[in-house]
TORLUMPA-981722 format. One record per residue: x, y, z negated of N, C-alpha, C, CB in turn; residue number from 1. Coordinates in steps of 0.05 Angstrom, whole numbers, plus 5000, padded with zeros to 4 digits. Glycine has a CB too. Example, Ala and Ser with C-alpha at 12.3 -4.5 7.8 and 13.67 -1.06 7.14 Angstrom:
BEGIN
[[5264, 4886, 4844], [5246, 4910, 4844], [5264, 4934, 4844], [5226, 4911, 4819], 1]
[[5257, 4955, 4858], [5273, 4979, 4857], [5258, 5001, 4843], [5282, 4988, 4886], 2]
***
This chain:
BEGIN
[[1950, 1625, 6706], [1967, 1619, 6729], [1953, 1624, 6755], [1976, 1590, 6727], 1]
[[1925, 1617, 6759], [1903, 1619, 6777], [1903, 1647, 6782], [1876, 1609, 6768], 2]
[[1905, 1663, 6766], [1898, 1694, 6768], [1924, 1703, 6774], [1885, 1709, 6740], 3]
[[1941, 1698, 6770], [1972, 1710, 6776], [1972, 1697, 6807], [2001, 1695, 6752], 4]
[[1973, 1677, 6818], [1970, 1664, 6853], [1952, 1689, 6866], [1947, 1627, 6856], 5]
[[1936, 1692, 6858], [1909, 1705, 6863], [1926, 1735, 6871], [1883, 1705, 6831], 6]
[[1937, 1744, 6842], [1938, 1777, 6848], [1959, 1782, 6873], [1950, 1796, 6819], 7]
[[1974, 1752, 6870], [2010, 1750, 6887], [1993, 1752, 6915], [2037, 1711, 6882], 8]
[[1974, 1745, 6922], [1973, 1721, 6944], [1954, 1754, 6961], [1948, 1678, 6933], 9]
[[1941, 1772, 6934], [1925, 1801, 6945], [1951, 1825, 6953], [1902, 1817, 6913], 10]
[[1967, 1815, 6932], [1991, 1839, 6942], [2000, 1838, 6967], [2017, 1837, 6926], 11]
[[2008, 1806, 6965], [2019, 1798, 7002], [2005, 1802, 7019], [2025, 1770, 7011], 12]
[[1976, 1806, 7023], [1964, 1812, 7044], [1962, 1838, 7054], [1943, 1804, 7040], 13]
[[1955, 1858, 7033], [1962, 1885, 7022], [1992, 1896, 7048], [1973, 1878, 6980], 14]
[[2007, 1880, 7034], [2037, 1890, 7038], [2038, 1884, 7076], [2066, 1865, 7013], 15]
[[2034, 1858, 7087], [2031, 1850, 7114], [2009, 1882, 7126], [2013, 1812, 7115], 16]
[[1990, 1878, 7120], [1968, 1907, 7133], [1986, 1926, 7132], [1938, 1920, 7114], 17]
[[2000, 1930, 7112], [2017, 1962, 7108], [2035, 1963, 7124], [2031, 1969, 7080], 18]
[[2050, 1942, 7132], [2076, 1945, 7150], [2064, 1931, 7192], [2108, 1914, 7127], 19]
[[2040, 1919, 7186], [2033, 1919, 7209], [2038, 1940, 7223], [2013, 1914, 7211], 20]
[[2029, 1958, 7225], [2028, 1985, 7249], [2065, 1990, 7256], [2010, 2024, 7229], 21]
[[2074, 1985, 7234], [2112, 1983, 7250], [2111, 1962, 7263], [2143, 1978, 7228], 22]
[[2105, 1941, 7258], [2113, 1910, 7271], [2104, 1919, 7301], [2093, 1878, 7256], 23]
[[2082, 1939, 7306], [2067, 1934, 7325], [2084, 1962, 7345], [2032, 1934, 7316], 24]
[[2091, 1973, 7331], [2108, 2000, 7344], [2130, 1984, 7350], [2116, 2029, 7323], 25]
[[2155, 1980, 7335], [2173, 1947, 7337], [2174, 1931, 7368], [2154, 1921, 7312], 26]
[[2147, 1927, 7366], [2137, 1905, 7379], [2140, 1915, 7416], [2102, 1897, 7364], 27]
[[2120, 1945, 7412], [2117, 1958, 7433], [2148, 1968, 7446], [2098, 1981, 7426], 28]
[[2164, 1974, 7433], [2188, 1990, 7438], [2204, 1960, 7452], [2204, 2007, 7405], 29]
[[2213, 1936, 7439], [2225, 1915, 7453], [2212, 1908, 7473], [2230, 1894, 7440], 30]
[[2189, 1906, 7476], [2171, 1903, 7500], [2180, 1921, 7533], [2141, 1916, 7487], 31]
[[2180, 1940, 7516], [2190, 1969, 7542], [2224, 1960, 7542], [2186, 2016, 7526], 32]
[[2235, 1955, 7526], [2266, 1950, 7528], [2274, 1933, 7551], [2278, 1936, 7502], 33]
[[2258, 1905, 7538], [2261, 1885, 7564], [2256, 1882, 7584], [2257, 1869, 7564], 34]
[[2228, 1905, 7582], [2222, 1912, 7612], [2241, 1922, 7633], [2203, 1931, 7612], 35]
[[2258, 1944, 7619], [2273, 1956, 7625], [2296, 1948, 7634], [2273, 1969, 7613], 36]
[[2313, 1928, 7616], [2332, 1917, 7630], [2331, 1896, 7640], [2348, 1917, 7621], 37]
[[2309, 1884, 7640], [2305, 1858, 7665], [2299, 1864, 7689], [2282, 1839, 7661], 38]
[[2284, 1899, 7681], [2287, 1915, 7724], [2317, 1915, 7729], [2276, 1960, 7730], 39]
[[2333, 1926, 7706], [2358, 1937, 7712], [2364, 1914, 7725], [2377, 1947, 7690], 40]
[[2377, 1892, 7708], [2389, 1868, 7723], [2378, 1859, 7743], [2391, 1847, 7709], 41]
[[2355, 1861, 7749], [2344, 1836, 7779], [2355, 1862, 7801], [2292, 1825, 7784], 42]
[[2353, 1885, 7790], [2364, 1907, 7816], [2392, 1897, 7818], [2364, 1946, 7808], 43]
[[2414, 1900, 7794], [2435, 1893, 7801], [2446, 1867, 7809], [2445, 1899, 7787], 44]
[[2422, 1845, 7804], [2432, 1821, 7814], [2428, 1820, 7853], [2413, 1795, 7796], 45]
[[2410, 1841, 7863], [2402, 1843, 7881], [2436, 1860, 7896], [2370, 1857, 7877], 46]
[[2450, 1880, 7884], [2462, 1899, 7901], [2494, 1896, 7885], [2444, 1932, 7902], 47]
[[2498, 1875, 7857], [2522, 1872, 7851], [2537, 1895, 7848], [2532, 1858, 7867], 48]
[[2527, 1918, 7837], [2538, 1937, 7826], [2524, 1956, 7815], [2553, 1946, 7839], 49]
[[2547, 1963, 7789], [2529, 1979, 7760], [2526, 2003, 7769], [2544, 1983, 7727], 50]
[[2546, 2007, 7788], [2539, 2042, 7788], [2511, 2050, 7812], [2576, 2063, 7803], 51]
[[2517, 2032, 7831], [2485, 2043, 7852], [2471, 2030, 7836], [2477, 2033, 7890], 52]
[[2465, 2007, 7817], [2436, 2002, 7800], [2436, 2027, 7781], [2435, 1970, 7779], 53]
[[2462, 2047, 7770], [2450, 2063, 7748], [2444, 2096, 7759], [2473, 2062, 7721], 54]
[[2450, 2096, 7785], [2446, 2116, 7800], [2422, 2112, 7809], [2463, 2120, 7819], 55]
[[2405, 2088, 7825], [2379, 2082, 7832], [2360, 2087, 7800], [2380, 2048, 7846], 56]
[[2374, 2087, 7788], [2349, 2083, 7760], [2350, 2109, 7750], [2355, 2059, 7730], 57]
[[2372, 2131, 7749], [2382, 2152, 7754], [2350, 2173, 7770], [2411, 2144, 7773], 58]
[[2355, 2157, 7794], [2334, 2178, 7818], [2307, 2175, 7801], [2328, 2162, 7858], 59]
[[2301, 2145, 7791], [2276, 2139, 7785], [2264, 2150, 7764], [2274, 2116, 7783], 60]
[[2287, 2158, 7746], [2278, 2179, 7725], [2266, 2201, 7728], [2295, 2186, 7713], 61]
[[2290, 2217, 7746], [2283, 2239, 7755], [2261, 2248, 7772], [2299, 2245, 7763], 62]
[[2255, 2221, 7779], [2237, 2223, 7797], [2201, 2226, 7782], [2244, 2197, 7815], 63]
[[2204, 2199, 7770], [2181, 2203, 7749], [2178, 2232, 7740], [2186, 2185, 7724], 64]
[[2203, 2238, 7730], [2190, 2263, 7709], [2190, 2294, 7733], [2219, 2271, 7674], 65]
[[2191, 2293, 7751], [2193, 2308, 7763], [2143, 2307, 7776], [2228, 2298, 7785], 66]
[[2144, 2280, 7783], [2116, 2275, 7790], [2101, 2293, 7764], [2108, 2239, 7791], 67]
[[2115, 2288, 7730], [2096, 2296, 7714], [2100, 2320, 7713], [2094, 2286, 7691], 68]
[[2129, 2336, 7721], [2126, 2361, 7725], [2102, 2373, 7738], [2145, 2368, 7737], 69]
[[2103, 2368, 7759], [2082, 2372, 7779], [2060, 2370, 7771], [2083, 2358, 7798], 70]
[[2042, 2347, 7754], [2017, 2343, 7755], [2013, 2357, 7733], [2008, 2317, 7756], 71]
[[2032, 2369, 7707], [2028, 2388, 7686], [2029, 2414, 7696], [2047, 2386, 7666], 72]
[[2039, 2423, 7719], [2048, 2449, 7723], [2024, 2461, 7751], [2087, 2448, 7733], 73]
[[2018, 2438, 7763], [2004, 2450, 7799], [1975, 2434, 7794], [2028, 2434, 7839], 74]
[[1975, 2412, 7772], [1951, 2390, 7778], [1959, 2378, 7792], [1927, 2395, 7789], 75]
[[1973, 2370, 7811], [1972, 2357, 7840], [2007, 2346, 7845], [1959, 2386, 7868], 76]
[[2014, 2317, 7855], [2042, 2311, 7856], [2042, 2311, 7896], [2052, 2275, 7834], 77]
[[2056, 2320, 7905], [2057, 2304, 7936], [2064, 2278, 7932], [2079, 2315, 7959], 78]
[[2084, 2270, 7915], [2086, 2236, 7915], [2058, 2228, 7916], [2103, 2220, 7887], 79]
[[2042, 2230, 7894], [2018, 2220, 7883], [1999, 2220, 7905], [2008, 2236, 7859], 80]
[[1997, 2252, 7927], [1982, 2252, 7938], [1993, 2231, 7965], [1974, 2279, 7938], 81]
[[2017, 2230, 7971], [2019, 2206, 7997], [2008, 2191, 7989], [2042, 2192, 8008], 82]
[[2022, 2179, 7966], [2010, 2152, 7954], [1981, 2140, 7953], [2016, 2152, 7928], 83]
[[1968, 2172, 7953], [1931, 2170, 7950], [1927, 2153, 7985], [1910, 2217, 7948], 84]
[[1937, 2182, 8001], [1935, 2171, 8028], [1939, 2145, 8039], [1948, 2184, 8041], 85]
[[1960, 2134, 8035], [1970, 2111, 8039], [1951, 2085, 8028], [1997, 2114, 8026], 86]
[[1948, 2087, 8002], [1933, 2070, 7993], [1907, 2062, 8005], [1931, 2076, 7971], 87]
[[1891, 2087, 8001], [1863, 2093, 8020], [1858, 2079, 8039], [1860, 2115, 8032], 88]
[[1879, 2075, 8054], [1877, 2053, 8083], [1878, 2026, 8083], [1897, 2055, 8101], 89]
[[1884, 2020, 8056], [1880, 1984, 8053], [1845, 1989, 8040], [1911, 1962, 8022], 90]
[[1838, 1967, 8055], [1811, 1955, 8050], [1823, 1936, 8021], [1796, 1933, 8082], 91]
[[1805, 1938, 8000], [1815, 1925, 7973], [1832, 1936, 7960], [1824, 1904, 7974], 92]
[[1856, 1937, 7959], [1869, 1950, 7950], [1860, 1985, 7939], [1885, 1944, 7968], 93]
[[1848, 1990, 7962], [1837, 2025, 7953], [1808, 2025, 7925], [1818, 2045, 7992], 94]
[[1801, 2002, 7928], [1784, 2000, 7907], [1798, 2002, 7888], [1769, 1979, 7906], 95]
[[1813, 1983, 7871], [1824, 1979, 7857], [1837, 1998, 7843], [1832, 1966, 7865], 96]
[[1857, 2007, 7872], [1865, 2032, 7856], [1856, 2053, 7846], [1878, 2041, 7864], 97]
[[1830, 2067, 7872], [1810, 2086, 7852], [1804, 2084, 7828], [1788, 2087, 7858], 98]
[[1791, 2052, 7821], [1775, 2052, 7803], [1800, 2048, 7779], [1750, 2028, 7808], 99]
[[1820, 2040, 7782], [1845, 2041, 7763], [1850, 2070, 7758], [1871, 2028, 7776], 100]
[[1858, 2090, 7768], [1863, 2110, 7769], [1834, 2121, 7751], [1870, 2117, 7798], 101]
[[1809, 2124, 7760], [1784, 2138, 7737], [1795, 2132, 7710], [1750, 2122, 7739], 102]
[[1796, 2104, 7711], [1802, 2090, 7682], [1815, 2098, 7667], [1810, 2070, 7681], 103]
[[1847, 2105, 7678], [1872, 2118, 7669], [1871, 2148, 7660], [1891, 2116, 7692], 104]
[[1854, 2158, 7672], [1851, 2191, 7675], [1821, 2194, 7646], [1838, 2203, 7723], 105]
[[1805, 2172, 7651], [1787, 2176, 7623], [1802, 2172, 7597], [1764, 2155, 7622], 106]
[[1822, 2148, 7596], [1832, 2148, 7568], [1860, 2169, 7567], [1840, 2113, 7560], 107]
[[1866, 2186, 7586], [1885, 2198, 7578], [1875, 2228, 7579], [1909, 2190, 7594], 108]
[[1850, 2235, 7590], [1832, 2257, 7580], [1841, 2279, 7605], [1838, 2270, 7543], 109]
[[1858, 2262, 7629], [1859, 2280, 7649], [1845, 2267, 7672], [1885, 2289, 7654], 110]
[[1834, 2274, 7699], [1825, 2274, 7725], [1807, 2293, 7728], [1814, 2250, 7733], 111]
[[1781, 2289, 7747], [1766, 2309, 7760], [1751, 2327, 7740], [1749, 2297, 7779], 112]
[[1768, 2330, 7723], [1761, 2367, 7713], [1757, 2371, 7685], [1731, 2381, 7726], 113]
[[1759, 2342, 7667], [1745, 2363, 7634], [1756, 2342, 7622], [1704, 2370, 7624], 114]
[[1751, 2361, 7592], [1750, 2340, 7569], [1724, 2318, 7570], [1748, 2357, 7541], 115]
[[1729, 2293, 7564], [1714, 2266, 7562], [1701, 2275, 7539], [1731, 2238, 7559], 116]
[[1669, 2268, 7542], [1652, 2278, 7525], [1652, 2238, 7505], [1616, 2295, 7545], 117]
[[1646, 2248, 7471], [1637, 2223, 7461], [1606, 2231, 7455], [1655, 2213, 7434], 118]
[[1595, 2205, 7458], [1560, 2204, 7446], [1558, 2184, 7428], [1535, 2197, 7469], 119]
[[1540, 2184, 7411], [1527, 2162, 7395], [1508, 2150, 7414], [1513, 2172, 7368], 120]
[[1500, 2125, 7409], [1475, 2112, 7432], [1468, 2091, 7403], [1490, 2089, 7473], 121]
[[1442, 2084, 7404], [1435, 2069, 7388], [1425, 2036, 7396], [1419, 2084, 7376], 122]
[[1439, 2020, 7389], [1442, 1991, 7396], [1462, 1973, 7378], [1451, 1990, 7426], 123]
[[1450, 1949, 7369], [1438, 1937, 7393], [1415, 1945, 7389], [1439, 1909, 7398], 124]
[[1400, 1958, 7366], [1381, 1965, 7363], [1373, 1994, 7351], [1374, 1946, 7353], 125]
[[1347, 1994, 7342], [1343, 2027, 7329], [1348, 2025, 7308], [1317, 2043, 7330], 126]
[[1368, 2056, 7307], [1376, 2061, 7274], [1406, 2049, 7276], [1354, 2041, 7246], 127]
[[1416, 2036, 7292], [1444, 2017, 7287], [1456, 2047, 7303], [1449, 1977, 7307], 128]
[[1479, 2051, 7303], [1490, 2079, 7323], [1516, 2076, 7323], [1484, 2110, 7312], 129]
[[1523, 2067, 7355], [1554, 2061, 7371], [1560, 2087, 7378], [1555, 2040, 7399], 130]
[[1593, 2096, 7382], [1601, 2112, 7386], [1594, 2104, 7426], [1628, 2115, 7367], 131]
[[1606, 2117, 7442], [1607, 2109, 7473], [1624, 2132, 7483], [1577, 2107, 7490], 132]
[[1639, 2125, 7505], [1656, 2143, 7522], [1639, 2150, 7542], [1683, 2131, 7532], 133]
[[1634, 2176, 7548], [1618, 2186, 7579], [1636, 2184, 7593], [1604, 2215, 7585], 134]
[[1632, 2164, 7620], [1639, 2163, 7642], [1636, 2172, 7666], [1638, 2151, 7642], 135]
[[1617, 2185, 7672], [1607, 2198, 7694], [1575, 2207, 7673], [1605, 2174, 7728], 136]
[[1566, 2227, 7695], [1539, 2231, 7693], [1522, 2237, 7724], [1536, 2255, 7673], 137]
[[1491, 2243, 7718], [1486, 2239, 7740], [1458, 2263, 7734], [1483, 2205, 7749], 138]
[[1451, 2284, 7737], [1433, 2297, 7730], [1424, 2292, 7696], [1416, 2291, 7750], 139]
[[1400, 2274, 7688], [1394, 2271, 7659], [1404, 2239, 7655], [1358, 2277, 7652], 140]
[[1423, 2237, 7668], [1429, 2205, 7659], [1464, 2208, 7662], [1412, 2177, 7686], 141]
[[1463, 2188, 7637], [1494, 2185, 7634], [1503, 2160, 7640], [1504, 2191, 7607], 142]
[[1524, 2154, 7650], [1534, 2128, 7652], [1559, 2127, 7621], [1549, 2125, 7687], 143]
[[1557, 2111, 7605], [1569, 2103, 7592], [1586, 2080, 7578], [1560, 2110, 7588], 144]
[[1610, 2085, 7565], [1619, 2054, 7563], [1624, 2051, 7529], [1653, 2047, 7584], 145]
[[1605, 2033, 7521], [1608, 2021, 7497], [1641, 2011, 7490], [1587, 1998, 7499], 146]
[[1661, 2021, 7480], [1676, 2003, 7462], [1666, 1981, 7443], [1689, 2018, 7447], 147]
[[1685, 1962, 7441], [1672, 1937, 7417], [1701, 1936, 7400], [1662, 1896, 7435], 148]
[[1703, 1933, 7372], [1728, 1934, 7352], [1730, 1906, 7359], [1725, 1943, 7315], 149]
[[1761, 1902, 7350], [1782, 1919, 7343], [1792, 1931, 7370], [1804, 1904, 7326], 150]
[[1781, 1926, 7395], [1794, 1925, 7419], [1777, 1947, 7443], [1795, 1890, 7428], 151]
[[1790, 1972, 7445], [1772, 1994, 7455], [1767, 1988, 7486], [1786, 2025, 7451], 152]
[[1787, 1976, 7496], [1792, 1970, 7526], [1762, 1942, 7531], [1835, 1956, 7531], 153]
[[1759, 1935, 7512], [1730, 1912, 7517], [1705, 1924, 7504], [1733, 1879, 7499], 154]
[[1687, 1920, 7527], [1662, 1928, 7520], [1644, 1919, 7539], [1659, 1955, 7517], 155]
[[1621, 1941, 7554], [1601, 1940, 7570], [1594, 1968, 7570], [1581, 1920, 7562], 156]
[[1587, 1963, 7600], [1577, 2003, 7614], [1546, 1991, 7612], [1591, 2019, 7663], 157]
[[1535, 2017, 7602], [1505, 2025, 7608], [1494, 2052, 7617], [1492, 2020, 7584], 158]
[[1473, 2052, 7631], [1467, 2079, 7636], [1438, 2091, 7616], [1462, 2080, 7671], 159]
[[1454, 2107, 7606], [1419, 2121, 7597], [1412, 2145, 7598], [1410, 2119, 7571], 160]
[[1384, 2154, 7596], [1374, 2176, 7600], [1388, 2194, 7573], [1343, 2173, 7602], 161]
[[1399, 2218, 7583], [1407, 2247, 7559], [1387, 2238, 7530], [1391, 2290, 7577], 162]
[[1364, 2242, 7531], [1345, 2240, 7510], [1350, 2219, 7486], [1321, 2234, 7522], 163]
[[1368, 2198, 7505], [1371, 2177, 7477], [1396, 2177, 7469], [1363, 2146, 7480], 164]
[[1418, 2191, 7474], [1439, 2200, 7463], [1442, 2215, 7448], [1451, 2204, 7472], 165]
[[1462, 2222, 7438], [1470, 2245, 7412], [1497, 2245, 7415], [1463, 2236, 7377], 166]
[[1500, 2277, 7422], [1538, 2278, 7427], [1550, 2284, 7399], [1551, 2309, 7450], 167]
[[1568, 2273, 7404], [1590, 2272, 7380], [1611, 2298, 7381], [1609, 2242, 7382], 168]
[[1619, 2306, 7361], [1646, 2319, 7357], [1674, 2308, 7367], [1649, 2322, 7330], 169]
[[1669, 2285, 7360], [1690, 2260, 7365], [1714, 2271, 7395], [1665, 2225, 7376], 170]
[[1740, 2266, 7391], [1752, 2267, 7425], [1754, 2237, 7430], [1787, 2283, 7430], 171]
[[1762, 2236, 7453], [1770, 2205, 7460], [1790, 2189, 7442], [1784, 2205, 7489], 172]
[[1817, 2206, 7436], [1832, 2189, 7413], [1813, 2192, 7389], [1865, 2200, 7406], 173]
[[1802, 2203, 7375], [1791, 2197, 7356], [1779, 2175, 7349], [1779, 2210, 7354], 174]
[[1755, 2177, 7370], [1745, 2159, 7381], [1754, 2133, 7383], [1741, 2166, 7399], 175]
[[1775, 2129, 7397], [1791, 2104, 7395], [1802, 2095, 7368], [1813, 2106, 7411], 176]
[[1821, 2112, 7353], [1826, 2110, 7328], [1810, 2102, 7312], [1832, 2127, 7319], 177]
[[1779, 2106, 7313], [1750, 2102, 7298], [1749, 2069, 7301], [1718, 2121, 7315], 178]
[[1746, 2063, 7330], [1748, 2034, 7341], [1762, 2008, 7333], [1756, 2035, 7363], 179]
[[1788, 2026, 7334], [1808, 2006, 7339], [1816, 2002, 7306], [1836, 2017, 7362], 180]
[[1820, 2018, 7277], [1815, 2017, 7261], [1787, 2002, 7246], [1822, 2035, 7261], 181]
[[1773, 1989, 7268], [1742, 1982, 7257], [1726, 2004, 7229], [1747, 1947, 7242], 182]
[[1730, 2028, 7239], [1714, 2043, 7221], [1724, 2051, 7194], [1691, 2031, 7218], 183]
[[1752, 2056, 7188], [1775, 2059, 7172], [1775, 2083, 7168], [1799, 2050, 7180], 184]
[[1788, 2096, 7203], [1793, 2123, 7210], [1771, 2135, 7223], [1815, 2125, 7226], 185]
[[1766, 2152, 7200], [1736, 2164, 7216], [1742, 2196, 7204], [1697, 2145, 7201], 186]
[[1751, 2204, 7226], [1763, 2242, 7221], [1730, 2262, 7215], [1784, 2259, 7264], 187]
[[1722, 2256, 7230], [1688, 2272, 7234], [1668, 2256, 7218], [1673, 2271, 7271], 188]
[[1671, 2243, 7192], [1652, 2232, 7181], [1622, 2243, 7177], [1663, 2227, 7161], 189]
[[1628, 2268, 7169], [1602, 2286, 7170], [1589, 2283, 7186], [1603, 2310, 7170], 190]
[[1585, 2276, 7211], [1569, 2277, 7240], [1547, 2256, 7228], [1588, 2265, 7273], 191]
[[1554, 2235, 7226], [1532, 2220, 7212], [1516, 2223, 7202], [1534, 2211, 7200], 192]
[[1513, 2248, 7186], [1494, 2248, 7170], [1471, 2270, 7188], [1505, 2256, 7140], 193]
[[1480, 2278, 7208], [1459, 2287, 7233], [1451, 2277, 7249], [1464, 2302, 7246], 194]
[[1458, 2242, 7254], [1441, 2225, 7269], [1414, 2222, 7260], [1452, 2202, 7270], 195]
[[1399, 2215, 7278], [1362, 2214, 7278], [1368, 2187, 7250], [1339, 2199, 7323], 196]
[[1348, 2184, 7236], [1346, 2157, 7225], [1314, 2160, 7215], [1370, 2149, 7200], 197]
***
């Protein structure tokens, strides 16, 4: 009876992991829903009519996808770029947004000019070997940001000299996928076996 609880109690856990990644897609999609129509309504509770709230949301579409036209087709949006200007002139605010904007442009593998390199770094000690996102560099020194599992967005930046890194094959989603799976999904397994040890 002990062993039958046992196998029930391995299946059910089994079965929860397997259908997680929907719950969480599920999860994401009602999330954007309600986002969506709780803008709609506070606009229409603001102007008391469906047709200028579905015409204003109308522009906003078009509008968005018109910016990504632009930033897929020229690099460059004029919305984006007022917006640069504009921003720039608040003290605080321009921090923020810069440093928001790097952030955005590293995990989505676009801004000032390339593909985001991955490295191995070894810590907390020797022989242990973390994946890291290059963030900038600086002549023979890299600035880098450690991910920590299950959660890629938490970590800690370090800088180190070229010499104690080891670049990876890895892209940034990979990379993340590697993370956020805690070492599940690992596409480039082979690399490993060319780290120093």
């Amino acid at each position: 009876m002990l062993q039958h609880i046992k196998q029930l109690s391995e299946y059910f856990l089994i079965g929860v992991l397997a259908i997680l990644p929907i719950v969480i897609v599920i999860e994401v999609v009602l999330l954007l829903k309600d986002l969506i129509a709780g803008t709609f309504f506070s606009v229409y509770g603001y102007v008391d009519s469906y047709l200028f709230t579905s015409i204003l949301f109308a522009v906003i579409v078009v509008a968005l996808s018109y910016i990504g036209y632009s930033l897929v087709q020229r690099r460059r949006s004029i919305i984006i770029s007022t917006a640069d200007l504009l921003v720039e002139k608040i003290p605080l605010i321009n921090t923020i947004y810069r440093v928001s904007k790097k952030v955005i442009a590293m995990f989505s593998g676009g801004g000032e000019g390339n593909k985001r390199e991955v490295v191995y770094i070894e810590y907390p000690k020797n022989d242990i070997w973390v994946p890291a996102y290059v963030t900038n560099r600086k002549g023979e020194w890299y600035v880098l940001f450690v991910p920590t599992s299950p959660n890629p967005t938490s970590g800690f930046t370090v800088v180190m000299h070229e010499s104690k890194v080891v670049k990876s094959a890895l892209n940034i989603e990979e990379v993340t996928s590697f993370i956020v799976s805690v070492g599940s999904d690992f596409p480039k397994a082979d690399e490993v076996t060319r780290l120093p040890h």
